[in-house]
N, C-alpha and C positions, 0 to 999 in steps of 0.2 A: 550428532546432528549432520555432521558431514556426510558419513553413509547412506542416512537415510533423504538428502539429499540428492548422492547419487543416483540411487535405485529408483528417484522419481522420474529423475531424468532417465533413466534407462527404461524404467516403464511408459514415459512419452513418447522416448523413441520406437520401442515395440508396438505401442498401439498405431503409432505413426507408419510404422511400416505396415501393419494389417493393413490397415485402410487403403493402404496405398495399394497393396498385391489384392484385396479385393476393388478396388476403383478398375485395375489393369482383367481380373479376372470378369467384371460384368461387361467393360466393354468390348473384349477378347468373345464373349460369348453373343454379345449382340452383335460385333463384327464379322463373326466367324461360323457362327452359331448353325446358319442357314448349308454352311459349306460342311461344316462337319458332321451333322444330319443326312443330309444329303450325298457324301461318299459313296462311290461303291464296295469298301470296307463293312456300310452297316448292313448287317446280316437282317432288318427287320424289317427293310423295304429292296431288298437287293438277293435274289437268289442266284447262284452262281455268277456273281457279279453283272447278273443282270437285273434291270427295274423291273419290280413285280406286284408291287402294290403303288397304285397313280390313281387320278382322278384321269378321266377323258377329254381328250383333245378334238374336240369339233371345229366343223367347217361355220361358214355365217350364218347357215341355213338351220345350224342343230344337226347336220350328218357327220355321226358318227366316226374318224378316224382310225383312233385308237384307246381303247378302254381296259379294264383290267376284268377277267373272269376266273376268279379259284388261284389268285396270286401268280395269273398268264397275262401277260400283255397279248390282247387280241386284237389285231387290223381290221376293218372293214372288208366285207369280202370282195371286194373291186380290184380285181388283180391293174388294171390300169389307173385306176384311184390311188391305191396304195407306194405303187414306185414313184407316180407324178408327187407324191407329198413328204417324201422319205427326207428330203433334206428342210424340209417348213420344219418339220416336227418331230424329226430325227430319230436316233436310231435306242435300243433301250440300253445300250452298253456304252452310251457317250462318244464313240469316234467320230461322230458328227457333232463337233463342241458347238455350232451355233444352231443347232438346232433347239426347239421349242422343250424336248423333255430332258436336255442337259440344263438350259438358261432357267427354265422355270420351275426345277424339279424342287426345289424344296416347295413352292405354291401345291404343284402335283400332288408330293407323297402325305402334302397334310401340317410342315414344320409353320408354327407361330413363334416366333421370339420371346413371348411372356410365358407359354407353358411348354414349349419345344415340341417333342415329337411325342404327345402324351405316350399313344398306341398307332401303331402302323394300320392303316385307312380309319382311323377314327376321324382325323380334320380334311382328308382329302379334297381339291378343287379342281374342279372339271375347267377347262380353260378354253373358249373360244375363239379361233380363228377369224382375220377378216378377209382372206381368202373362199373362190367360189367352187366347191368341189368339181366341179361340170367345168367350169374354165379355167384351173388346171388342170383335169384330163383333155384336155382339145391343146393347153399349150404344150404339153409332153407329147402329143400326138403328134404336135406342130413341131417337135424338133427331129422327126423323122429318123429317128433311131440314132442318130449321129451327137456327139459329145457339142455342150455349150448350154445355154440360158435364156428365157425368157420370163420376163417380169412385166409385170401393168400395178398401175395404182391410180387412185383417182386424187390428181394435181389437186384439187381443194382443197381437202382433207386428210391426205397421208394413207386414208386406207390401202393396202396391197389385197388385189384380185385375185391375181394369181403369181406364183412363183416358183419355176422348175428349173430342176439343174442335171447335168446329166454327165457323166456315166450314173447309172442309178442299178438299185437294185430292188428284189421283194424282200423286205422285211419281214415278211411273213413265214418266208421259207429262203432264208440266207444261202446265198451260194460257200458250197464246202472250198473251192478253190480261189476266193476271191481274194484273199492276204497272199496267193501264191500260183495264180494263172502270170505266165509270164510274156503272155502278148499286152498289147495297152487294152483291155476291153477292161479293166477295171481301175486304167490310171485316173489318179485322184479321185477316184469315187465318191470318196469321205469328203471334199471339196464341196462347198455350198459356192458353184462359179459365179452367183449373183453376187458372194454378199467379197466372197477371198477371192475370187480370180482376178488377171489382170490379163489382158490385151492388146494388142497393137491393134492401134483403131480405124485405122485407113481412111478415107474422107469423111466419115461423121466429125474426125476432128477437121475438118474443113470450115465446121461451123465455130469453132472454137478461133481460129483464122479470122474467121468473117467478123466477128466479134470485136474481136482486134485493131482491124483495120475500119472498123463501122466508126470506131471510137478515136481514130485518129490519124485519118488523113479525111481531110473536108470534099475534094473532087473526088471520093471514089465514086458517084453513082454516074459521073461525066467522065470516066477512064472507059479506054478503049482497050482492050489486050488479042494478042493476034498470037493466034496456034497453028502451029505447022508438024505437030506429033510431038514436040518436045522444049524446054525451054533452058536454053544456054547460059550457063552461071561461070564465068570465067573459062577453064581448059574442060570444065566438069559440064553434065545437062540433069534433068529431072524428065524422064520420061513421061508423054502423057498418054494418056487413054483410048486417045481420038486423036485428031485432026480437026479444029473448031473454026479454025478461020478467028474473023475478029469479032470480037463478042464485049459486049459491056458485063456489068460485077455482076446483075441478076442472072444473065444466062450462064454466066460462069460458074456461080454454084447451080442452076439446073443440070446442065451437063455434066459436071464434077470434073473442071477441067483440071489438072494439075500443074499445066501451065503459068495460068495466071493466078493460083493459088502460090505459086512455088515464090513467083515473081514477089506478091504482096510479101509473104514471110520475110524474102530476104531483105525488102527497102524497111519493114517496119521494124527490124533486127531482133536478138534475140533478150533484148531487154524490156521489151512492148512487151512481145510473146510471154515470155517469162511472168511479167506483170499479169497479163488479163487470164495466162493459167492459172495464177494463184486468186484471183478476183469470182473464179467460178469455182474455188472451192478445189481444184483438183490439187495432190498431196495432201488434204486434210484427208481423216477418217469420222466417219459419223457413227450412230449406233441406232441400226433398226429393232427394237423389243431387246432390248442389252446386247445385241449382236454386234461387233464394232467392224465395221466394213476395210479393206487392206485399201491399204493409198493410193492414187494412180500416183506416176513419174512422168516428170517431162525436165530433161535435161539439155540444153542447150548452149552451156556456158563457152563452153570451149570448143563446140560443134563450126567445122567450115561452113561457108556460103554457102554450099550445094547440100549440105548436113540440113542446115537450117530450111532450107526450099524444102526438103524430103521431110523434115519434123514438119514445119508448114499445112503438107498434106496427108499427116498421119501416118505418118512412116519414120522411119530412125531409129531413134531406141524410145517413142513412144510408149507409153503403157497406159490404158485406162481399165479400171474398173465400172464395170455394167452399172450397177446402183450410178454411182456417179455422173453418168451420162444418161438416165432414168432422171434424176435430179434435176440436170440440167433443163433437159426435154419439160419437167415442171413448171422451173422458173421463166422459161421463157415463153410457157402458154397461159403461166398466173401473173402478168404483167411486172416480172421480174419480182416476184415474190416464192422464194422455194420454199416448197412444204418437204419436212422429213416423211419419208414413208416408214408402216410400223402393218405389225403382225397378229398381234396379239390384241384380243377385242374384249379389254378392261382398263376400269381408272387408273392400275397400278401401270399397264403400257403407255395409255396417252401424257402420265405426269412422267414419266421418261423420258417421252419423246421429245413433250412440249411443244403439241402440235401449233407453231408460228411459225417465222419467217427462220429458216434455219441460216443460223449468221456464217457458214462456212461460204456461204454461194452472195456475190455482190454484183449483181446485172440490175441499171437504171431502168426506171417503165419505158423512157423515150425507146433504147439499144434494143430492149424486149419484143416493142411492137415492132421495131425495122426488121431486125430478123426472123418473128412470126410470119411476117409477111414472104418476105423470099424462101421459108420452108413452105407457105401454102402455096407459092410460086413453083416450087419444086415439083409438087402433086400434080397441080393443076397444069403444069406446063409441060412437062416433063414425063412426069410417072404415071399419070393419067388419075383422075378421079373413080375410075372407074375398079382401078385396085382395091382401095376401098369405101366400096358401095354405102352410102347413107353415112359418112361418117365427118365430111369436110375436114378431111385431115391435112398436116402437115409434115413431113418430116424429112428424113436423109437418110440416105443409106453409105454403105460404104463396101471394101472390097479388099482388108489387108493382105499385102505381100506377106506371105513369110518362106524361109528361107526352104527349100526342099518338099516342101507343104503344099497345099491347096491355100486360096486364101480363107480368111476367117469373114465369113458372112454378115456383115452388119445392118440394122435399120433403129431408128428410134425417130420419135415424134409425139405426136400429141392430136388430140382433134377438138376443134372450136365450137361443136355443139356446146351449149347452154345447159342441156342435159345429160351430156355424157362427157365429163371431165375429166379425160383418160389418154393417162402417157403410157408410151410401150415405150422397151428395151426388146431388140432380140440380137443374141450372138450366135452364132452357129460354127463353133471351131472345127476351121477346115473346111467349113460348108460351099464354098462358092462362091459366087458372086453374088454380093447385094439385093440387088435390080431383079435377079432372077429366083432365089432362095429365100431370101431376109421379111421381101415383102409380104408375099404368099404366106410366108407361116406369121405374121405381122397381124396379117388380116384376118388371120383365120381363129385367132385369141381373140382381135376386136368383134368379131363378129359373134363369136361364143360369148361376150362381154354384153352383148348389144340384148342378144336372145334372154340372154338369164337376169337383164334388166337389173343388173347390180350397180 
C-alpha cells in the first residue's frame, strides 16, 4: 500500500511538472513566438540574412515603397523617394532597428500566434504609412544635403506626415563602402535622428525657460531687462546675440535675447527648472509605432550660476531630442493637451499608441495659451508672416553653440489654422543659424504639406 502510494505521488508530481514546462512552453511561444519567426537565422523569410519575402509598405496614398518581387525586396523607383524614407521603413537587414520592416516584421512576413508562420508569404500584410510620399521628398530636399531631421505631424491626431533623417542612403543600390568610408559621410547613418538623436538645443529651449518663469514669478509681463551684449553673473557673463537695450518678456523671446533669458534661469534656480523639465516630459521616452524614442537630459544640479544662465538658454550640457520638442510644439498648439505621434496606419498602431493625451507632457490650458501667443508673437513680430505664407504660424527657432562646429540649426512650431493642424521639428546639424536655415526648410515641408492637402 505504501509503494503504491508513492508512485501516486510521484505520478502527481510528474504530471504536475508537464503542465507546468507546457504552461511555460505556450507562453514562451506566445511571448516570443513573433521574435523567433521573425529572426534573420530563419532561412524561409530571410535570404542571406536579408528580408525576402514581406508584405508592402505603403505611403497614405497607396504609393508603393517597398514590396517583394521573386523573393526581392523592391524599392519604388524614386531615387529621391527612396533615401527620404530609408529610416521610416528601414533597411531589409535590420541595422535600422526602428525602422518599420524590423518593428513590424513579423506583421510583414505573414507570423499569427495561433498558427505561426504556416508558409513563407502565405499570411503576408501589406502595411500603410501615415506619411505623404511627396512631403517627405521636399523634406529630404529641405535638409539640403547636410546631416539632421525633420518631422511634422498633425497635433490632433498623432498622424506623422513626414519624417526624414539624414545621413541616408539608397536602399536600393547600397553603398559598398559605407561600414568603412572613413570621413563622417556616413556617421550614424543607421541613426533614425528623429526618434535616437539628441542635441544641444540652443534657444528653442528658451521656450522651455519661458514656461518656467510664466509659471512662477507673477510680474513677469511688468519686468523690464536692459541688454548691453551680455549679461553679468558674478566674475562670470552669458554672452548675448545682440545688443537689445531694454525690452519687456515678449520682446525678449522675439529677439532671442540671452540676456534676459540667462537672468530669469538664474533667479528661478535650478530646482524650478529642473521641475518644469520634467513637467514637459523631457527624460522620459515614449514610443512612436513600438519605436521607443532616446531621453533628452538636462542636468543642473550642481551646475554654477553662470552654468545655470547658459542651460537657461539652451546651452550647457543640454541635450534634446527632436520628437520631443515636436511634442511639445503639439501641446502647446492643443491647448496643453499632447498627442503622441505614430507611423504606422492601423488599429494594431493607434491601440499602441493610444492616441490621448500623452501623460509624459503636463502643460495647464491657461500656460498653453500664454505661450501660444508669444510664439505667434515671434512670427508676427519678429520673423515675419511672410516666411510662412497662408499658414498663421507660430514658432522659435534656435541657433546651438557647439564646440569647434558650426552651430546646429533649429525651428519648431505649429500653425493655428483650423484646418491644417500642423507641428514642424527641424534640426539641421551643423547647419547654421536658425533665423536663416531652420525657417526656409520649415516652410518649405509646410508648404509641401499645405499642397498635398494632407
Amino acid at each position: 500500500m505504501r509503494n503504491t502510494t508513492k508512485r501516486a505521488y510521484v505520478l502527481v508530481a510528474l504530471i504536475a511538472a508537464f503542465f507546468f514546462g507546457l504552461g511555460i512552453l505556450i507562453y514562451s511561444f506566445f511571448a516570443h513566438g513573433s521574435t523567433w519567426a521573425s529572426s534573420r537565422l530563419n532561412t524561409h523569410v530571410f535570404k542571406n540574412r536579408q528580408l525576402s519575402t514581406a508584405g508592402a509598405v505603403l505611403d497614405r496614398d497607396g504609393t508603393v515603397l517597398v514590396s517583394t518581387d521573386d523573393e526581392i525586396r523592391k524599392w519604388t523607383s524614386d531615387w529621391t523617394l527612396r533615401r527620404s524614407v530609408l529610416h521610416v521603413v528601414g533597411d531589409e537587414q535590420g541595422f535600422i532597428s526602428t525602422g518599420v520592416q524590423t518593428l513590424y516584421r513579423p506583421e510583414l512576413i505573414g507570423y499569427n500566434p495561433v498558427r505561426g508562420l504556416y508558409r513563407a508569404g502565405s499570411g503576408n500584410t501589406d502595411i500603410t504609412l501615415t506619411i505623404d510620399a511627396d512631403v517627405n521628398k521636399a523634406a529630404y530636399e529641405a535638409l539640403g544635403g547636410g546631416k539632421g531631421t525633420i518631422a511634422a505631424y498633425n497635433y490632433k491626431t498623432g498622424e506623422m506626415l513626414c519624417r526624414v533623417s539624414a545621413p541616408t542612403y539608397d536602399p536600393q543600390n547600397k553603398p559598398s563602402d559605407i561600414n568603412t568610408n572613413t570621413s563622417d559621410k556616413y556617421d550614424g547613418v543607421y541613426l533614425d535622428r528623429f526618434l535616437s538623436g539628441t542635441f544641444t538645443p540652443g534657444s528653442t529651449f528658451k521656450v522651455v525657460t519661458a514656461i518656467c518663469a510664466i509659471e512662477n514669478i507673477p510680474d513677469l509681463f511688468q519686468r523690464k531687462f536692459t541688454c548691453n551684449g551680455r549679461h553679468k553673473i558674478g566674475n562670470d557673463s552669458v554672452k548675448c546675440n545682440g545688443v537689445h537695450g531694454t525690452i519687456n518678456f515678449e520682446r525678449a523671446l522675439n529677439v532671442s535675447c540671452n540676456s534676459a533669458f540667462a537672468e530669469l534661469a538664474v533667479e528661478l534656480g535650478s530646482e524650478k527648472l529642473t521641475e518644469t523639465v520634467r513637467a514637459l516630459g523631457f527624460g522620459k521616452s515614449v514610443k512612436v509605432s513600438r519605436a521607443a524614442t532616446v531621453r533628452s537630459s538636462f542636468d543642473v544640479k550642481n551646475a554654477a550660476k553662470v552654468d545655470l544662465g547658459w542651460a537657461g538658454i539652451g546651452q550647457y550640457t543640454t541635450l534634446v531630442n527632436p520628437c520631443q520638442m515636436l511634442m511639445l510644439a503639439g501641446a502647446i498648439a492643443n491647448d496643453g493637451q499632447a498627442v503622441t505621434p505614430y507611423v504606422v496606419k492601423d488599429s494594431a498602431s493607434l491601440f499602441e499608441n493610444t492616441l490621448l493625451t500623452n501623460h509624459n507632457i503636463h502643460l495647464s490650458a491657461e500656460t498653453a495659451a500664454t505661450i501660444k501667443r508669444l510664439l505667434r508673437s515671434n512670427v508676427e513680430n519678429y520673423y515675419g508672416d511672410g516666411k510662412f505664407p497662408n499658414l498663421q504660424f507660430c514658432g522659435k527657432t534656435g541657433s546651438a553653440e557647439v564646440i569647434g562646429k558650426r552651430s546646429h540649426a533649429w525651428f519648431f512650431g505649429f500653425s493655428l489654422r483650423e484646418n491644417f493642424p500642423v507641428a514642424i521639428v527641424v534640426c539641421l546639424e551643423n547647419g547654421g543659424l536658425g533665423y536663416n536655415n531652420a525657417i526656409p526648410a520649415a516652410n518649405k515641408v509646410l508648404q509641401a504639406i499645405l499642397k498635398a492637402g494632407v
